[in-house]
Backbone as JSON Lines, residues from 0, in Angstrom:
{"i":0,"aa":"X","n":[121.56,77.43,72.29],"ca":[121.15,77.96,71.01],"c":[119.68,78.41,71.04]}
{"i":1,"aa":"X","n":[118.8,77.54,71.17],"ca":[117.1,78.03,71.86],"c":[117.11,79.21,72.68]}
{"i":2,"aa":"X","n":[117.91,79.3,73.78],"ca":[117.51,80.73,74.51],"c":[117.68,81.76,73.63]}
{"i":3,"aa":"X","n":[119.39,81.43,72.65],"ca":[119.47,82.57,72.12],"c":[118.57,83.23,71.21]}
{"i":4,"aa":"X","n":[117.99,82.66,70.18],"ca":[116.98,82.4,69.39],"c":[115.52,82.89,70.65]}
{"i":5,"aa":"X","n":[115.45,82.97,71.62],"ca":[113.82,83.37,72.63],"c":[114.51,85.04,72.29]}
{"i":6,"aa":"X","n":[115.76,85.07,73.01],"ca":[116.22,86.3,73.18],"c":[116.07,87.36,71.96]}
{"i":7,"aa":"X","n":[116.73,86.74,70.65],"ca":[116.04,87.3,69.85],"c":[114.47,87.53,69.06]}
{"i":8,"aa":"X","n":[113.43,86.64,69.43],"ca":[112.7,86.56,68.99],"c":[111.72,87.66,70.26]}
{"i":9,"aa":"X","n":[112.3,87.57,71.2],"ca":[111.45,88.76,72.53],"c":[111.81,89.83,72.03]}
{"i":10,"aa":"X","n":[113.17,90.34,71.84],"ca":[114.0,91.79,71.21],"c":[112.87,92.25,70.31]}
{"i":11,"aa":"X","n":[112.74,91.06,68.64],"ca":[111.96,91.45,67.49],"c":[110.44,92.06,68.41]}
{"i":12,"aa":"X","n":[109.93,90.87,69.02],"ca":[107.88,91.14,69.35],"c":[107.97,92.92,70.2]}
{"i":13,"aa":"X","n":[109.34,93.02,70.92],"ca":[108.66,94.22,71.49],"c":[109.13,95.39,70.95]}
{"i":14,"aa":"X","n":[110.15,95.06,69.28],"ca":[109.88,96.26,68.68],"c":[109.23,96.35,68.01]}
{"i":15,"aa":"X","n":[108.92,95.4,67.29],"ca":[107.26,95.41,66.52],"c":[105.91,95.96,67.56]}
{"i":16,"aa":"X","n":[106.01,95.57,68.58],"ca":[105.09,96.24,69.79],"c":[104.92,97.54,69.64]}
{"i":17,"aa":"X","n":[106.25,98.12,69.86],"ca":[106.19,99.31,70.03],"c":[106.01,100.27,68.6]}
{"i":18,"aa":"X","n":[106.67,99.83,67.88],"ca":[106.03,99.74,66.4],"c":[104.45,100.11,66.46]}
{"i":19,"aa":"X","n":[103.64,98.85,66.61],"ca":[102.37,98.74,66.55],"c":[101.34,100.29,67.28]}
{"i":20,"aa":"X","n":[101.95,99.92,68.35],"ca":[101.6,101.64,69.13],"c":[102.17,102.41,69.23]}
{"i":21,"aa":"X","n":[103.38,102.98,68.49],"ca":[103.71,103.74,67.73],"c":[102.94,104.51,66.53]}
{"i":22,"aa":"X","n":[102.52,103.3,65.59],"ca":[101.59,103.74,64.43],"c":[100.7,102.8,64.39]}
{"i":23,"aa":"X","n":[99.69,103.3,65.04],"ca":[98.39,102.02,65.26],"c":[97.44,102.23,64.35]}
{"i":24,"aa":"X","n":[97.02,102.75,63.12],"ca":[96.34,103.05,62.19],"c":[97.09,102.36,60.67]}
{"i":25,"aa":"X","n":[98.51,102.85,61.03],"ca":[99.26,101.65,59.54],"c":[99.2,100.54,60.02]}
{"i":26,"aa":"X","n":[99.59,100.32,61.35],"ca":[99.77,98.87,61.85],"c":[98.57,97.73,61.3]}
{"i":27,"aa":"X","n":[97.13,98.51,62.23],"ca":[95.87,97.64,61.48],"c":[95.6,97.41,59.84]}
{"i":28,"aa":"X","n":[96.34,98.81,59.22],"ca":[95.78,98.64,57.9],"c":[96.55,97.31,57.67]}
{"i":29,"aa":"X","n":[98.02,96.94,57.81],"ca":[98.82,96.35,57.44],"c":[98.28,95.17,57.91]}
{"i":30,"aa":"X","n":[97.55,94.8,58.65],"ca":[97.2,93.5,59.63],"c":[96.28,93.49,58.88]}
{"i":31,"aa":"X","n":[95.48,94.29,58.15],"ca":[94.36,93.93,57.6],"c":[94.49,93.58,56.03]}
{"i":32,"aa":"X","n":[95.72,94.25,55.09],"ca":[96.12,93.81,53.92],"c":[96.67,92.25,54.49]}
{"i":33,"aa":"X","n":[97.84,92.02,55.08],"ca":[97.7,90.37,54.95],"c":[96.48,89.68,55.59]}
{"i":34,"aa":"X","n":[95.74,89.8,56.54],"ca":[94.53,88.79,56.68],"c":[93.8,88.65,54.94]}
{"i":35,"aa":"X","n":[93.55,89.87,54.51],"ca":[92.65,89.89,53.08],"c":[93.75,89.05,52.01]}
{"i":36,"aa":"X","n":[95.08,89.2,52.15],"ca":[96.18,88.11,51.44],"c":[95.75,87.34,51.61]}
{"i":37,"aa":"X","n":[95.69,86.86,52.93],"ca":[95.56,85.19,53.08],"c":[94.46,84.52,52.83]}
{"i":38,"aa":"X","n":[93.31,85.39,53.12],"ca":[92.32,84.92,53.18],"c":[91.54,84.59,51.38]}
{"i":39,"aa":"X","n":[92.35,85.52,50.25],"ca":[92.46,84.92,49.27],"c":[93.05,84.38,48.54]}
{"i":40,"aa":"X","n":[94.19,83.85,49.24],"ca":[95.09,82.72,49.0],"c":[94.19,81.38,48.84]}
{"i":41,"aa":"X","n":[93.98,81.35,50.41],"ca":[93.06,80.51,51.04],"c":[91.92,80.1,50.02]}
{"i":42,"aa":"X","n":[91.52,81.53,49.21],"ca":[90.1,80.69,48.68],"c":[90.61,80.45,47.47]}
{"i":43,"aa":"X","n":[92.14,80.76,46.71],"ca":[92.16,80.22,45.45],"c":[92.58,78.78,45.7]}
{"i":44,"aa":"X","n":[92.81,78.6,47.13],"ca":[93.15,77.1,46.97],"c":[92.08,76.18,46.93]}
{"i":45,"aa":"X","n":[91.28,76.65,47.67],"ca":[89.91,76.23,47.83],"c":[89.47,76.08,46.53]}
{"i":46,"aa":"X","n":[89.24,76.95,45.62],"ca":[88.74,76.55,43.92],"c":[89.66,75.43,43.38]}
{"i":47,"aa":"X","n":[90.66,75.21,43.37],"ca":[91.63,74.61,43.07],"c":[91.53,72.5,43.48]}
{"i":48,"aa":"X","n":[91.22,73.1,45.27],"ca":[90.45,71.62,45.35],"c":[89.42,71.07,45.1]}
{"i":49,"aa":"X","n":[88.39,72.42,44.72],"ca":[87.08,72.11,43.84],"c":[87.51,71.5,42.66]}
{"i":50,"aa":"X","n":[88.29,71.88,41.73],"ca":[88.32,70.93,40.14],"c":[89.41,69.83,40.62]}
{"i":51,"aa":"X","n":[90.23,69.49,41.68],"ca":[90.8,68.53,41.52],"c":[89.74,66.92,42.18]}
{"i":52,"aa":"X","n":[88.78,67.73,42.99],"ca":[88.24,66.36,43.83],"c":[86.41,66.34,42.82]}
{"i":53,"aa":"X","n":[86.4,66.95,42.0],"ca":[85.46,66.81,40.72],"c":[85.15,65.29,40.67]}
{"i":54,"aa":"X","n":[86.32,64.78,40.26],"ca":[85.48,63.41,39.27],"c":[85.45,62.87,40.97]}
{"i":55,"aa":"X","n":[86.03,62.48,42.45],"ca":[85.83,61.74,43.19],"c":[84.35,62.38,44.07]}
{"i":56,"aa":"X","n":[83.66,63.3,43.92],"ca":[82.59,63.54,44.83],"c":[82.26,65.36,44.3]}
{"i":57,"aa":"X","n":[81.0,64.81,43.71],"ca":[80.5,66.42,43.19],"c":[80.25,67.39,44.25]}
{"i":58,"aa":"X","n":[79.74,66.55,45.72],"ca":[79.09,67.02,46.4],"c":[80.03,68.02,47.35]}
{"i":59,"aa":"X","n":[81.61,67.32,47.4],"ca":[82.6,67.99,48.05],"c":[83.17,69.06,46.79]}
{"i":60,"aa":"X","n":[83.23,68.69,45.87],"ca":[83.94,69.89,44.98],"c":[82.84,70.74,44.91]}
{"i":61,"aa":"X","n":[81.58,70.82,44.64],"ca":[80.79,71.73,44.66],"c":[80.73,72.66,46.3]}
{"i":62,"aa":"X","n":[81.0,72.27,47.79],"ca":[81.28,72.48,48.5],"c":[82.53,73.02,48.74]}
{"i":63,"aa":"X","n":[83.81,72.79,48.01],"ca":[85.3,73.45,47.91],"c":[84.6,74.78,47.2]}
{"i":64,"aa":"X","n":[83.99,74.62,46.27],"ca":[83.43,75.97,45.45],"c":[82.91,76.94,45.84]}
{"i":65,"aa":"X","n":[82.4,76.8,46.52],"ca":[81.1,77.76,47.6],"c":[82.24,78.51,48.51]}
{"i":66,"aa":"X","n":[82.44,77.56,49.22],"ca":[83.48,78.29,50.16],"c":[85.21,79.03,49.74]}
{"i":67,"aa":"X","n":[85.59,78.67,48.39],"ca":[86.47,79.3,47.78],"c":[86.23,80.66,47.39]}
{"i":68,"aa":"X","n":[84.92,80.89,46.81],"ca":[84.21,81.98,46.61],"c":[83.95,83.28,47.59]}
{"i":69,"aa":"X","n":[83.48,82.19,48.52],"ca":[83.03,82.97,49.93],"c":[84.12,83.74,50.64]}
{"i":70,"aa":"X","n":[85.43,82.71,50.35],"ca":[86.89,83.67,51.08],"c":[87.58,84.36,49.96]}
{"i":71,"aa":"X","n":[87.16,84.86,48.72],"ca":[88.16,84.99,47.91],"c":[87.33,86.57,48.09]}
{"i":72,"aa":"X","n":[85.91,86.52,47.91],"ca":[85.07,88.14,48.22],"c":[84.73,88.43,49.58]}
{"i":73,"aa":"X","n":[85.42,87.3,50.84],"ca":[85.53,88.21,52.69],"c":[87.02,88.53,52.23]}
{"i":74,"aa":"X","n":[87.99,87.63,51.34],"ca":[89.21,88.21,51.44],"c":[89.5,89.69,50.85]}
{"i":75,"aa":"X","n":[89.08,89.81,49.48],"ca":[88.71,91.53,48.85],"c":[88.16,92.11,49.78]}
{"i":76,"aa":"X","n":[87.13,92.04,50.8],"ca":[85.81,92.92,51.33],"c":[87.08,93.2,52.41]}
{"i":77,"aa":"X","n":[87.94,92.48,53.0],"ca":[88.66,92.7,54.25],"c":[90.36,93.26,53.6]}
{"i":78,"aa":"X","n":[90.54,93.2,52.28],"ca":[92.02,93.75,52.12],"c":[92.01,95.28,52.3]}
{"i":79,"aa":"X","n":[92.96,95.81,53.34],"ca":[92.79,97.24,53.51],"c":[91.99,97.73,54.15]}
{"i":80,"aa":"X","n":[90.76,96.8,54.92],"ca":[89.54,97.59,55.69],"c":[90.02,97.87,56.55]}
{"i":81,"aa":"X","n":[90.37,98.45,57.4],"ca":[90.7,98.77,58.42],"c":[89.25,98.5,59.97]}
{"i":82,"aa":"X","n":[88.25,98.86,59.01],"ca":[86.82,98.96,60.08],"c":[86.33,97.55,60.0]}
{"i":83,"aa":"X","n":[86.65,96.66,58.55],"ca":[86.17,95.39,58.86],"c":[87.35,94.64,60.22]}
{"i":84,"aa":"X","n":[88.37,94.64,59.29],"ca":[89.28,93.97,60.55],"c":[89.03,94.23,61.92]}
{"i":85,"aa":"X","n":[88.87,95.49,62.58],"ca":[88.33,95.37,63.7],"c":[86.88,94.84,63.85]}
{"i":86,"aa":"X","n":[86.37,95.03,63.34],"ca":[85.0,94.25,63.24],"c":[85.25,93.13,64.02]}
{"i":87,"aa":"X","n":[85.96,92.38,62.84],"ca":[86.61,90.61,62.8],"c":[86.82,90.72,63.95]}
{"i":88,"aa":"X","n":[88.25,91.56,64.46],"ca":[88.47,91.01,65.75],"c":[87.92,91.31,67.06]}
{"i":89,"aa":"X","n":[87.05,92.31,67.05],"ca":[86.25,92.61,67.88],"c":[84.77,91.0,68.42]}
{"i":90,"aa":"X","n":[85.39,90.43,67.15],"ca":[83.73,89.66,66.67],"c":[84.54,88.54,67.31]}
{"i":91,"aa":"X","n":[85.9,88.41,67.5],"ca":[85.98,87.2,67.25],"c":[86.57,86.76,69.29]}
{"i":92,"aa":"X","n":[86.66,88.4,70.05],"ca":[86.83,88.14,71.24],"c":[85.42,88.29,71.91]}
{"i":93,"aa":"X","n":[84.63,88.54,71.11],"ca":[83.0,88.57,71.93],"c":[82.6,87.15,72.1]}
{"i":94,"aa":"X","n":[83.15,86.13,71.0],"ca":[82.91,84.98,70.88],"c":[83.8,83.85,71.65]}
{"i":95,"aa":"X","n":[84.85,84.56,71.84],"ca":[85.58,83.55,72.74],"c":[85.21,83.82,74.39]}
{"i":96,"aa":"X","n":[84.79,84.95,74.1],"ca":[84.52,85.6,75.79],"c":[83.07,84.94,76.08]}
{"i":97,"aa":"X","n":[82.32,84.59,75.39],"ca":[81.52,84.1,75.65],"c":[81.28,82.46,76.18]}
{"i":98,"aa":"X","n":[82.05,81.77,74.81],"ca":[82.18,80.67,75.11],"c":[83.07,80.02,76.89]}
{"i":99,"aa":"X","n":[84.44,81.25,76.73],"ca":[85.12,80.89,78.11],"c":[84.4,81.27,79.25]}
{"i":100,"aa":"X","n":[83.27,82.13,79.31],"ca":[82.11,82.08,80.73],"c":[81.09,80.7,80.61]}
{"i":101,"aa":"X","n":[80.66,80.44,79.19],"ca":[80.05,79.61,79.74],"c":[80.53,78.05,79.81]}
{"i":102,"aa":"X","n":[81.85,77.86,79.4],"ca":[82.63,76.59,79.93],"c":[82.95,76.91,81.34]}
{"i":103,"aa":"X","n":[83.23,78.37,81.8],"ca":[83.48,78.38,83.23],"c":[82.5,78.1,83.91]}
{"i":104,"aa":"X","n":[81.29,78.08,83.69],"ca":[80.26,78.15,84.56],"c":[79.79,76.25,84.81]}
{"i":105,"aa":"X","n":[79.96,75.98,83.7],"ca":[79.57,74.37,83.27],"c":[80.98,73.62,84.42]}
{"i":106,"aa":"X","n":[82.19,74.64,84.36],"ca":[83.51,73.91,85.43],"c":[82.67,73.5,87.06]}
{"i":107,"aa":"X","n":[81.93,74.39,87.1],"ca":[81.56,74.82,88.59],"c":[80.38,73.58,88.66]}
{"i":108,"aa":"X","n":[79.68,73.32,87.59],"ca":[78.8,72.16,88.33],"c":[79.41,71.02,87.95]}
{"i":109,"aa":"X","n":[80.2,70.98,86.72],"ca":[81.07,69.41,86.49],"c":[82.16,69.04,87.27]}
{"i":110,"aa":"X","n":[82.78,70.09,87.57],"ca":[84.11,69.56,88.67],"c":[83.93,69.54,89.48]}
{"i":111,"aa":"X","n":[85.0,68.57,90.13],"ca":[84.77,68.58,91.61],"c":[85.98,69.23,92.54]}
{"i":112,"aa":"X","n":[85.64,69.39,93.71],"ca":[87.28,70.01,94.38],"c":[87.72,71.42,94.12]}
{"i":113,"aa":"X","n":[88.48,71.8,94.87],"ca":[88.9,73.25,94.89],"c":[89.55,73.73,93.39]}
{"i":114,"aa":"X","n":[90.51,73.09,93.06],"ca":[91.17,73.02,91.32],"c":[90.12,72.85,91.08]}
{"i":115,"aa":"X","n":[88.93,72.28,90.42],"ca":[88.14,72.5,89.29],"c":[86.81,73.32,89.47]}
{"i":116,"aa":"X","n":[86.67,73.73,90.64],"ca":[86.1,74.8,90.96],"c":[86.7,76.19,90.46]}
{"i":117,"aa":"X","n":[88.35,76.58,90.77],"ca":[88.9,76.99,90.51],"c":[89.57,77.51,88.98]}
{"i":118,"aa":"X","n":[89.55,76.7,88.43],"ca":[89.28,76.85,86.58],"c":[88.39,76.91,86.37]}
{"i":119,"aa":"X","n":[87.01,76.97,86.65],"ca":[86.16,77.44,86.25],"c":[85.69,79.02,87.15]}
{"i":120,"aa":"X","n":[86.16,79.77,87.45],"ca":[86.41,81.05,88.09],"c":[87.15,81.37,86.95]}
{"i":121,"aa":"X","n":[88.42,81.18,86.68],"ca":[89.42,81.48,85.62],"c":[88.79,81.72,84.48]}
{"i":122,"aa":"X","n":[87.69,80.8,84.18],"ca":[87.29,80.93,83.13],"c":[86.31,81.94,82.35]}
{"i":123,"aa":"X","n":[85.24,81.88,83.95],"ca":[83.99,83.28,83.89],"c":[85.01,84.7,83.69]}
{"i":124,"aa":"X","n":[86.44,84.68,84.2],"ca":[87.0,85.69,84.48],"c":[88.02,85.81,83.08]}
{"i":125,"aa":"X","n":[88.36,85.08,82.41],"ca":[88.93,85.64,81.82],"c":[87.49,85.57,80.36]}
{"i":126,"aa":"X","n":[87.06,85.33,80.3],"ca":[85.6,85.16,79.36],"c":[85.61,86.74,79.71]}
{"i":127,"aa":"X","n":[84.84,87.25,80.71],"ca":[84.44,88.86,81.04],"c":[85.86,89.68,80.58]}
{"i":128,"aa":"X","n":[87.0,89.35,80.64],"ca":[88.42,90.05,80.15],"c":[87.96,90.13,78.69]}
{"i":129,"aa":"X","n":[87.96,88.83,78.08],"ca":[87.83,88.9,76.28],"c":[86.34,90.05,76.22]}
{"i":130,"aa":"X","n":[85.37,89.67,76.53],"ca":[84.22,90.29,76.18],"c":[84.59,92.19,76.41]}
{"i":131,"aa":"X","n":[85.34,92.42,77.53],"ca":[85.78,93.77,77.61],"c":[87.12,94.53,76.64]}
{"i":132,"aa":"X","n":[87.75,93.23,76.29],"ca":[88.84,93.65,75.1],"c":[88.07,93.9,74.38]}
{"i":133,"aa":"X","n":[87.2,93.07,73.62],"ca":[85.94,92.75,72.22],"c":[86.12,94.56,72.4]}
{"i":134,"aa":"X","n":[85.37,95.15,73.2],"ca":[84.47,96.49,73.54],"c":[85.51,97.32,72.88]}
{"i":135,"aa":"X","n":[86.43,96.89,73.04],"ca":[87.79,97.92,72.59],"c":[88.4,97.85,71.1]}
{"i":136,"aa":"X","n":[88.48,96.68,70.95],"ca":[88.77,96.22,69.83],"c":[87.84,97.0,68.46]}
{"i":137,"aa":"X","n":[86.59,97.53,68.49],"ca":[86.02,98.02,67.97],"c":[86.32,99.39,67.22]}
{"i":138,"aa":"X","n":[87.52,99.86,68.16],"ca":[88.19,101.28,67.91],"c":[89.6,100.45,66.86]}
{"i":139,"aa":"X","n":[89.85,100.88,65.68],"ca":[90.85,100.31,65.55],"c":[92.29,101.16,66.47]}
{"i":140,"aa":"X","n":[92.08,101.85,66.69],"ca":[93.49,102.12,67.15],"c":[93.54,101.37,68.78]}
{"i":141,"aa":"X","n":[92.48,101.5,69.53],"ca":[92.72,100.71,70.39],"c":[92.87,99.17,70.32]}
{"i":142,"aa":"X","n":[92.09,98.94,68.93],"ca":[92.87,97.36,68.9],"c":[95.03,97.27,68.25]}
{"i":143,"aa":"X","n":[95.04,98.35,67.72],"ca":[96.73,98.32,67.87],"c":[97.16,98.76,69.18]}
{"i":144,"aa":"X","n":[96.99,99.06,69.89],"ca":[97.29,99.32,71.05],"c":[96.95,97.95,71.76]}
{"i":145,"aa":"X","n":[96.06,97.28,72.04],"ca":[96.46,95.63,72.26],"c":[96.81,95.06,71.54]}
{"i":146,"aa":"X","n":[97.51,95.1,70.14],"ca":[98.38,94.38,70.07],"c":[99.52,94.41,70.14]}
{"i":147,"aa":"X","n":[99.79,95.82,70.31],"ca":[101.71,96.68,70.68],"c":[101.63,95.85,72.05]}
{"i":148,"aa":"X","n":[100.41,96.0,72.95],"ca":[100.67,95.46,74.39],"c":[101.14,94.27,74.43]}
{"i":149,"aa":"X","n":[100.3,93.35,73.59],"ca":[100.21,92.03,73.59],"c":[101.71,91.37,73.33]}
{"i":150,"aa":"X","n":[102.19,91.56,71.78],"ca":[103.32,91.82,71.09],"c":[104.28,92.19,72.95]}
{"i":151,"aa":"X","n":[104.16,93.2,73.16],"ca":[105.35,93.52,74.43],"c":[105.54,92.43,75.38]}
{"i":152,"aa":"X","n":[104.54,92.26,75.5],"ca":[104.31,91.39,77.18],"c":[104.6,89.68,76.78]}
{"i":153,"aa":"X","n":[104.8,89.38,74.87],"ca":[105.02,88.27,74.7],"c":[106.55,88.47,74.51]}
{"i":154,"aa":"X","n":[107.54,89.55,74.07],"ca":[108.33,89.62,73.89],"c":[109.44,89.38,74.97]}
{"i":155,"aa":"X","n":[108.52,90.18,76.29],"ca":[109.45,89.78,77.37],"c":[109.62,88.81,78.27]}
{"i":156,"aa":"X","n":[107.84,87.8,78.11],"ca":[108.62,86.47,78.56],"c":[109.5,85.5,77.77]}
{"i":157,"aa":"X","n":[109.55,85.97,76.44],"ca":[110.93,85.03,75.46],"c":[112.03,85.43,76.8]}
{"i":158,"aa":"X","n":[112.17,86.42,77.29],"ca":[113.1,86.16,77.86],"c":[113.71,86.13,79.03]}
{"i":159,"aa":"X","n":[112.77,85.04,79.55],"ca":[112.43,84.9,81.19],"c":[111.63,82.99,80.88]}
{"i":160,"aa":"X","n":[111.37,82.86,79.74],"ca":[111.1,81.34,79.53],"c":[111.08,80.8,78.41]}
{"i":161,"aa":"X","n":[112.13,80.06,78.6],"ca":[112.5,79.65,77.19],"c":[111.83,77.78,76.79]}
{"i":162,"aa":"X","n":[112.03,77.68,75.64],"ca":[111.23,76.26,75.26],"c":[111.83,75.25,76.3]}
{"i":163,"aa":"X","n":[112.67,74.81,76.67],"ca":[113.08,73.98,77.68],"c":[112.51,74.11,78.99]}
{"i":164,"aa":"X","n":[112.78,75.43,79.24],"ca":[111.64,75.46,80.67],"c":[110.07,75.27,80.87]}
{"i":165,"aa":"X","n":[109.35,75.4,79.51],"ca":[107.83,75.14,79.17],"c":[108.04,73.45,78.73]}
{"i":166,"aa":"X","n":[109.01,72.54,78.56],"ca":[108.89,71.06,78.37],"c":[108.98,70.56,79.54]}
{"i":167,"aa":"X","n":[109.75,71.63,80.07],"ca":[109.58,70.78,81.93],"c":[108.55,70.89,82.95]}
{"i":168,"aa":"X","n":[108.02,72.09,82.58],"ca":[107.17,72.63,83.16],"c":[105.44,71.67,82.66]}
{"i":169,"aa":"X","n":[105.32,71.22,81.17],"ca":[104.58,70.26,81.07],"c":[104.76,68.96,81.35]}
{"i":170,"aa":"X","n":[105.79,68.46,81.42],"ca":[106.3,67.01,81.62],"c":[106.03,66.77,83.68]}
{"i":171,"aa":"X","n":[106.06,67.99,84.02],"ca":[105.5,68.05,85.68],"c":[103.82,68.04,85.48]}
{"i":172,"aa":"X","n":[103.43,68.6,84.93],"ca":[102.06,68.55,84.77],"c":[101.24,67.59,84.29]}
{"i":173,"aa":"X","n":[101.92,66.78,83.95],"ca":[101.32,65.15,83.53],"c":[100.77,64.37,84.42]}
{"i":174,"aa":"X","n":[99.64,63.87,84.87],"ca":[99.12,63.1,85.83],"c":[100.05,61.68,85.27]}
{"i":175,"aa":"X","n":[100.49,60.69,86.42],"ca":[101.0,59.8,86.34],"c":[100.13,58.66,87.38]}
């Protein structure tokens, strides 16, 4: 029942993929109306736990407040932007690309041995990958175009590895 369910769920990602780079200008707008959904979802809940945690701590409901606020006008500022959303995600692989070089680099004097020498290579290297997506990501259409890719290339290992083979595959990876 699980494979069948990968099988369909690979079918859906790589027509939405192709979808995506198909029409990579609706695609982002559309990626960018629900992030701005959520993101003022997010802050009406946030007001919401501001008046409920009131009488137990001013200091946290006044803090639910601030930040309810803060996502309810990034959530408006980002519904429909098309140039913020890439922004965002441009912003947000400069930052991971960064961080994964310099945990790779920190691998190389903390580990020891060929494996942890070795993840930390992985790491400078895929850090310089994110920081060169970031570069791209800036175009929105080239950021739908990684995500039609992305979307594809997840669609087709649904069906080449399914959840049973990733429980075995960690349950081997367990130091004992």
């Amino acid at each position: 029942m699980a494979e069948g369910n990968n099988a369909l769920l690979g079918i859906l990602a790589v027509i939405l993929g192709i979808l995506v780079i198909t029409f990579p200008l609706f695609s982002v707008f559309t990626a960018s109306v629900l992030a701005g959904f959520a993101i003022i979802f997010l802050g009406i809940w946030l007001l919401a736990q501001s008046f409920g945690t009131w009488s137990a701590s001013k200091g946290a409901s006044i803090a639910y407040l601030i930040l309810g606020l803060i996502a309810i006008i990034g959530g408006i500022g980002l519904f429909g932007s098309i140039m913020a959303f890439s922004f965002l995600a441009s912003f947000w692989l400069y930052f991971a690309g960064f961080f994964l070089i310099i945990s790779g680099i920190m691998s190389f004097f903390t580990k020891e041995g060929t494996k942890g020498k070795g993840i930390g290579g992985i790491g400078v290297i895929l850090g310089i990958l994110y920081i060169i997506l970031g570069a791209y990501a800036w175009n929105p259409i080239y950021l739908a175009y990684l995500i039609g890719i992305w979307l594809i290339f997840d669609g087709i290992t649904l069906f080449f590895v399914g959840p049973s083979d990733l429980m075995k595959m960690e349950k081997t990876d367990i130091p004992k």
